[in-house]
C-alpha positions in Angstrom: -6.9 27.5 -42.1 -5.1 29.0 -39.1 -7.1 30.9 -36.4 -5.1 34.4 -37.0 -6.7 34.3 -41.2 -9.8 33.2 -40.3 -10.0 36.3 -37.9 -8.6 38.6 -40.9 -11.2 37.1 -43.4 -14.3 37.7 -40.6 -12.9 41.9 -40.1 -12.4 41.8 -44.1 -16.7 40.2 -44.2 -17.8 42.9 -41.7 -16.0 45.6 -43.7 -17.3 44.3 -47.0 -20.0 46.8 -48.7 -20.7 44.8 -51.4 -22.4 41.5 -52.1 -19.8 40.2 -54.5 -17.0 41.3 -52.1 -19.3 38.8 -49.4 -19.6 36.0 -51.6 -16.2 35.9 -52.3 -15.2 35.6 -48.7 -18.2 33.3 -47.8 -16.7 30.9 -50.2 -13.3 30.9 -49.2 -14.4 30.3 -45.7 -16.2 27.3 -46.9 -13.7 26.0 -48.7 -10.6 26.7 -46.3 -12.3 26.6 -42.9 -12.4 22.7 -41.1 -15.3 23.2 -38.7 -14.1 21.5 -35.2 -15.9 22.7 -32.3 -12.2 24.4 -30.5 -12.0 26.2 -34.1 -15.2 28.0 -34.3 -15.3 28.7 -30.4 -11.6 30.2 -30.7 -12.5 32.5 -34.2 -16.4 33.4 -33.3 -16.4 32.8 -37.4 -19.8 30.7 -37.0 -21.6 34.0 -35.2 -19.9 36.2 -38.1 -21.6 34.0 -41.1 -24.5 33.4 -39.4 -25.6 37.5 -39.3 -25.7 37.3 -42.6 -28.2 34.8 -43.0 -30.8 38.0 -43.4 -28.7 39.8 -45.8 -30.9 41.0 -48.8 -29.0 39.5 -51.2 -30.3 36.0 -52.3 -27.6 34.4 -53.2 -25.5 35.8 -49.7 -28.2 34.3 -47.5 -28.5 31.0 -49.5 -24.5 30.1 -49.0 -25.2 31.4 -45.3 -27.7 28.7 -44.9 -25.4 26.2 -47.0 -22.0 26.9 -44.9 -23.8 26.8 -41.6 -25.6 23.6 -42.3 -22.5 22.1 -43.3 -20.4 23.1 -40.2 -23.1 21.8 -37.5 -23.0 18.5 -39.5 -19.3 18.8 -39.4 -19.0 19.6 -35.5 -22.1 16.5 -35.0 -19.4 14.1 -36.8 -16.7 15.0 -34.7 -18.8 14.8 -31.3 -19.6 11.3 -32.6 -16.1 10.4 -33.3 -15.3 11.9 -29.5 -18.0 10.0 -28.3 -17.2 6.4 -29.9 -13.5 6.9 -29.2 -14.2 7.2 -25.8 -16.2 4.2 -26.1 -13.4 2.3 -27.7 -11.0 3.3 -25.0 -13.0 2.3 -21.9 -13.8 -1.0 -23.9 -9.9 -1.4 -23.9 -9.2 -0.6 -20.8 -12.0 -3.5 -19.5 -10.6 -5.8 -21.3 -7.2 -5.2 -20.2 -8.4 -5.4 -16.6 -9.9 -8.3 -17.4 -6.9 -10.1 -19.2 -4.9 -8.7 -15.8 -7.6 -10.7 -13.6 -7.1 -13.9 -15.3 -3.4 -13.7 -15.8 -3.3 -13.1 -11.7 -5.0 -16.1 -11.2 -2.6 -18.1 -13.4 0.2 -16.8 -12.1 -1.3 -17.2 -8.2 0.5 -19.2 -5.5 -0.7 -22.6 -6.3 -2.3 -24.2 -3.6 -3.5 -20.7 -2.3 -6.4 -21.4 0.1 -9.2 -18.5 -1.4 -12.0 -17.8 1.3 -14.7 -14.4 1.7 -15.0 -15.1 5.0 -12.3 -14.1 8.3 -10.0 -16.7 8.5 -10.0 -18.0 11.8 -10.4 -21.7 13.1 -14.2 -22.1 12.9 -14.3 -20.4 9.7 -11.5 -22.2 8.2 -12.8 -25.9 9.5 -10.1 -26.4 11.7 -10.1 -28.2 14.8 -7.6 -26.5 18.1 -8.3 -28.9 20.7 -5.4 -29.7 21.5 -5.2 -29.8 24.9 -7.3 -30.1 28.4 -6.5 -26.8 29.2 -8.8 -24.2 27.8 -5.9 -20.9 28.0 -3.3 -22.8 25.8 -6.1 -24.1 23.1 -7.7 -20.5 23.2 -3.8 -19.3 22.4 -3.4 -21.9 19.2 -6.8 -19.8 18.2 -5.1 -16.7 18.9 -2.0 -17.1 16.8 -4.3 -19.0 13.8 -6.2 -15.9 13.5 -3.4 -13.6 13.8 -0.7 -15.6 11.2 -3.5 -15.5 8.4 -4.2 -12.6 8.1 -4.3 -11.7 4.4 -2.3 -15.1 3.8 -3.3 -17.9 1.6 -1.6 -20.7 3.4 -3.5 -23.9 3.8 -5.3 -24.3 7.1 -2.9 -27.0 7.6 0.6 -25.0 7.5 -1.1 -22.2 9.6 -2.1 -24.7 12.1 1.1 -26.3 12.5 2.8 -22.7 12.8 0.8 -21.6 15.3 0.9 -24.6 17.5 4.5 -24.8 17.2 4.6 -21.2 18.3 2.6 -22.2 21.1 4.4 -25.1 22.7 7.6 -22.8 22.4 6.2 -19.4 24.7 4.9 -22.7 27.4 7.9 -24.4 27.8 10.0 -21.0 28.4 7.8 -19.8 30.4 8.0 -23.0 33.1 5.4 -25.4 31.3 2.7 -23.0 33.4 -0.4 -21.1 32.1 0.7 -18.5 34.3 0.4 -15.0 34.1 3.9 -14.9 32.2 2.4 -17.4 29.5 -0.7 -15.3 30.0 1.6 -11.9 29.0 3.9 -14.1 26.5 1.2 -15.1 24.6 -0.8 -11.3 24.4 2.4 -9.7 23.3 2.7 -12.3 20.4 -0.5 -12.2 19.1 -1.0 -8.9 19.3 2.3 -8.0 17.3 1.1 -10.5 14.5 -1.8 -8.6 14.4 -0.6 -5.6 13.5 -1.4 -4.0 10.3 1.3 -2.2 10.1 4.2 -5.3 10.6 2.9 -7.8 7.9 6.7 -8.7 7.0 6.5 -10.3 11.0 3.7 -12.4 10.9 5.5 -13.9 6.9 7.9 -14.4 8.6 6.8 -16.6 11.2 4.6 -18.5 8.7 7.5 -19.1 6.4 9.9 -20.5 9.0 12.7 -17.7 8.0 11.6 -16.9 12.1 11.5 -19.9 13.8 9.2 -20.8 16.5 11.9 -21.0 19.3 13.5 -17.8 18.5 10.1 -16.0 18.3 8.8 -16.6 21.3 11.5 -15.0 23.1 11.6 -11.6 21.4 11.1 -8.4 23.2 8.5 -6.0 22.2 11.2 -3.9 20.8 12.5 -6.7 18.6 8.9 -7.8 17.5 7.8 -3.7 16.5 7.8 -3.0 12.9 10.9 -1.5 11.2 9.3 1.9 10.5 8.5 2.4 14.4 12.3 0.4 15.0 13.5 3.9 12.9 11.0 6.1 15.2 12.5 5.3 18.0 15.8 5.3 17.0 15.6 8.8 15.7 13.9 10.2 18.7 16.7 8.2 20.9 19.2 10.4 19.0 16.9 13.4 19.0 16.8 13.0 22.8 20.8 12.3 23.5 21.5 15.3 21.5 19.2 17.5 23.5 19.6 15.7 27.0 23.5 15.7 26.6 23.8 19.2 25.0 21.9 21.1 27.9 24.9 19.6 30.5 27.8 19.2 28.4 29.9 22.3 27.8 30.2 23.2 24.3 33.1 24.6 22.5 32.9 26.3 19.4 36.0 25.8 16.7 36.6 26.1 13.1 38.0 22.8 12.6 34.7 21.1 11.2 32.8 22.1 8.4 28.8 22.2 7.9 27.7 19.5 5.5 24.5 21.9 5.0 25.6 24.9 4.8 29.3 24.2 4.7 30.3 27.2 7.3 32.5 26.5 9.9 31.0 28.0 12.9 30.9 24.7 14.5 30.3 23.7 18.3 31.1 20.6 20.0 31.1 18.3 22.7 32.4 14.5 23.5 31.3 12.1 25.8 31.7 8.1 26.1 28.9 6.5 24.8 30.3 3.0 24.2 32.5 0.4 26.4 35.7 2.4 28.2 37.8 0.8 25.3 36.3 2.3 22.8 36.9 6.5 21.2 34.9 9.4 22.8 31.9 10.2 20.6 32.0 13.7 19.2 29.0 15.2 18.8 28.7 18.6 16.5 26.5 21.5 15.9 26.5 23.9 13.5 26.0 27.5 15.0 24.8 28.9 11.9 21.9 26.4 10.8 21.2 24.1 13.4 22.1 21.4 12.0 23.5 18.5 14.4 25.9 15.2 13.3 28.9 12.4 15.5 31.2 10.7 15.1 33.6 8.6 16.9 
């Protein structure tokens, strides 16, 4: 039965004046009407039947009692059906995560060294005395800690990493534990261990960055490629606004807008490359703002 009859039948039982007029409707309600709990909160038909439950007539009040009856055991079923389909459905989902859980470990780097505790030398069992000096074994420590972060790799591969790393930053910096090893060997660890630049420290570990070529990159090279696009945008921002304020702009109709395609354009050149190269044109729309080059 659709909400909008059920509504008509309810007006056409509060209009009836008769009891055979009531019966009539009572029973086509219980036969037509599908008692869901949305259904009899949308129609109010429930609250309708259910003042008749007093009526004088015997025989209204008795199918009252019968249709009522039969639409709370009818909404009970339906919560019950909610309630066990939910049930059903976080049961599926567990198992799911489950069958996820063990098909990660299958599918896991074999070999991958598991541990709860922070991987560093003493917790991983492995030895860094390498040396007499104290500053270049406490630098192997360093770099262990730093490279396994949130890596599986064996003890062994870390340690061999990390000492090749090591002997690299001493013998360019003069075979000294100097303050330039000293600085060397901060600005190292100190990049690995930065949350933000996992891809570095991989690929020092891998051997895609190789020890030797590692040790002498600047802090710019070492930074992680979202700050790398930081800088480079504020570099731009910067010659833009730093060139702009002292270069005379003229403004011409020869270059369109690529945002709002007008042609209200100003512009200036200047050489930013070798004296071989093409000036740099750079361009700003007088209408939007917005600024582009090009050589």
């Amino acid at each position: 039965m659709e909400v909008s009859e059920a509504k008509t039948l309810i007006r056409n039982l509060e209009k009836a004046k008769d009891s055979k007029t009531v019966v009539q409707l009572l029973k086509v309600l219980k036969e037509k009407v599908r008692a869901t709990e949305h259904f009899l909160r949308q129609t109010k038909v429930g609250v309708a039947v259910n003042k008749l439950r007093s009526n004088p007539d015997p025989e209204v009040s008795s199918l009252v009692k019968k249709i009522i009856k039969h639409w709370k055991e009818e909404v009970s079923k339906e919560k019950r059906g909610k309630h066990q389909s939910r049930e059903v459905k976080q049961e599926k989902i567990k198992q799911e995560k489950k069958v996820k859980q063990e098909n990660d470990k299958e599918t896991a780097t074999p070999g991958g060294y598991i541990t709860t505790k922070t991987r560093t030398p003493a917790n991983d069992g492995v030895k860094i005395s390498f040396y007499e000096n104290p500053t270049r074994n406490g630098s192997i420590s360093g770099l262990y800690t730093a490279l396994a972060m949130g890596s599986a790799a064996q003890p062994d591969t870390v340690i061999k990493v990390a000492k090749a790393v090591e002997e690299r930053a001493f013998d360019v910096n003069d075979g000294k534990v100097a303050d330039k090893y000293r600085n060397k060997m901060r600005s190292l660890i100190m990049n690995l261990r930065n949350k933000k630049n996992p891809e570095l420290r991989l690929k020092v570990l891998s051997g895609e960055l190789r020890p030797e070529n590692f040790v002498v990159m600047t802090n710019q090279e070492l930074a992680p490629a979202s700050l790398k696009e930081l800088i480079a945008d504020m570099h731009q921002k910067n010659l833009f606004d730093a060139q702009g304020a002292v270069q005379k702009r003229a403004v011409t109709d020869r270059f369109v807008c690529a945002r709002c395609k007008k042609r209200e354009v100003s512009y200036y050149q200047m050489q930013t490359r070798s004296a071989d190269e093409p000036l740099t044109t750079f361009c700003t729309c007088e209408s939007c703002g917005y600024r582009w080059k090009f050589c």
